[in-house]
C-alpha positions as CSV (number, residue, x, y, z in Angstrom):
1,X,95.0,38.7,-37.7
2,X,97.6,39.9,-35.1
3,X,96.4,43.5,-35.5
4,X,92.5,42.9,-34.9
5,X,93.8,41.0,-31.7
6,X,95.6,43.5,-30.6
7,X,92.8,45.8,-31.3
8,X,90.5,43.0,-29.1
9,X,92.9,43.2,-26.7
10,X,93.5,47.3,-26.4
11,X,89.8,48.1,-26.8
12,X,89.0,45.7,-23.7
13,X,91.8,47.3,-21.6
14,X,89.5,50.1,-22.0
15,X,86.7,48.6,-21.0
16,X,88.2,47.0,-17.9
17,X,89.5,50.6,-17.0
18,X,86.3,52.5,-17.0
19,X,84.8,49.5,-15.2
20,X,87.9,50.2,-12.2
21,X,87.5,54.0,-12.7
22,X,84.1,54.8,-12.8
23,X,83.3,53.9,-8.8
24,X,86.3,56.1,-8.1
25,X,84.3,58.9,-10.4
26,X,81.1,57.9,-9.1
27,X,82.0,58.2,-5.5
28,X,83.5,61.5,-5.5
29,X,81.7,64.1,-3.2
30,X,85.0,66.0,-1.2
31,X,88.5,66.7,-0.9
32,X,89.5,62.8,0.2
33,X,87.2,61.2,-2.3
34,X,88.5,63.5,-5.5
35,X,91.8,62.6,-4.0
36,X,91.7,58.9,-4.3
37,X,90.0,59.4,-7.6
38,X,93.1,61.1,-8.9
39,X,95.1,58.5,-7.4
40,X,93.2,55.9,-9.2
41,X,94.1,57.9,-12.5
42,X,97.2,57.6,-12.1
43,X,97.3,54.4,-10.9
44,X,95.2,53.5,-14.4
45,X,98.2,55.5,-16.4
46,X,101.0,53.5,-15.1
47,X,99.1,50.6,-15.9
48,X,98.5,51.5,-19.3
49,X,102.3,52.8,-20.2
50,X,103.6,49.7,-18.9
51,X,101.3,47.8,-21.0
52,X,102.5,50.0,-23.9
53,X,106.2,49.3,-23.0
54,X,105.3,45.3,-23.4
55,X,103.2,45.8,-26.5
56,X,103.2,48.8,-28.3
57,X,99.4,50.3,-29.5
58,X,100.4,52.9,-31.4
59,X,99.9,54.8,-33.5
60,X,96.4,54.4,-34.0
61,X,95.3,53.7,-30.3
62,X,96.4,53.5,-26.9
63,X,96.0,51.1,-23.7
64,X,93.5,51.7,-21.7
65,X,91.7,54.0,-23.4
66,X,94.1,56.7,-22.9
67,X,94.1,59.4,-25.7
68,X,96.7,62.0,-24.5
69,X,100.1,60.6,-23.4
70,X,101.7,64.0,-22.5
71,X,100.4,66.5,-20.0
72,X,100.1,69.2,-21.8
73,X,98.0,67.3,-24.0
74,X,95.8,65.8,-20.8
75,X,95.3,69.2,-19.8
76,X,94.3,70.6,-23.1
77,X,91.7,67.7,-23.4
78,X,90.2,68.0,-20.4
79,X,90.0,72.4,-21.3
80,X,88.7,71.5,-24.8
81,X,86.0,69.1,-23.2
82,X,84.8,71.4,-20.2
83,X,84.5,74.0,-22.7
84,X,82.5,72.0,-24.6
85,X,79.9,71.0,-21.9
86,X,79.9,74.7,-20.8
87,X,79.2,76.4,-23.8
88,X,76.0,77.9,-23.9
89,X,75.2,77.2,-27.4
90,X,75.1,73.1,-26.6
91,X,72.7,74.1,-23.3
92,X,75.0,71.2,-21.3
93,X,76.1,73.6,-18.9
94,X,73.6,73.1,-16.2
95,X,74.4,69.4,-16.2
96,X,78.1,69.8,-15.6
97,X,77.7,72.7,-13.1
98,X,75.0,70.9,-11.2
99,X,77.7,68.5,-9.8
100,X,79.2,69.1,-6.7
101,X,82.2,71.0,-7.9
102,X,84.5,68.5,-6.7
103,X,82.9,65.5,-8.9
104,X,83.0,68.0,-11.7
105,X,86.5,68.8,-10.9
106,X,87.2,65.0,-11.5
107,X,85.0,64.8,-14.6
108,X,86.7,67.5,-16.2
109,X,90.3,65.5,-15.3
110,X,88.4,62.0,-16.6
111,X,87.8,63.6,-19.6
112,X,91.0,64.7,-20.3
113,X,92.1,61.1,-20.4
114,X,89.7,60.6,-23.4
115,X,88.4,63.3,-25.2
116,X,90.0,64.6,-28.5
């Protein structure tokens, strides 16, 4: 019982986070916009490691829906999942590199929060 409410609980924090993030995303169009959507990242990491330092998630999940705790892993996503979308074989390029490049700048660093 304690692990499917703890599961509740972890899989709602990510809700709640891409309903705080996604105006951030939504909004970016220049310099100061991508700026205070990386600040809202952050902001949305600290939050979720000091919910994980008052409850542990692991090892199955993470707060927040936050799927790579380390950098390097963050960065790696967010490679792995531009590649993706820019790959001509999946024909999803044009949709990525439509965006203004800062918004797809900051999709490319969202994804890296989530994609594995």
């Amino acid at each position: 019982m304690a692990d499917k409410e703890l599961w509740d609980e972890v899989d709602k924090s990510g809700e709640k986070s891409w309903a705080q993030l996604s105006p951030f995303l939504d909004d970016v169009r220049d310099l100061p916009s991508f700026v205070r959507f990386i600040d809202a990242l952050r902001k949305d990491r600290e939050d979720a490691d000091r919910k994980e330092a008052l409850r542990s998630a692991a090892p199955y999940t993470s707060w927040n829906g936050w799927e790579n705790g380390s950098i390097a892993n963050f960065l790696e996503a967010a490679v792995a999942w531009a590649t993706t979308w820019t790959d001509d074989s999946r024909g999803d390029a044009a949709h990525l590199m439509a965006d203004n490049p800062w918004k797809a700048a900051a999709r490319i660093l969202y994804a890296g929060k989530y994609y594995e």
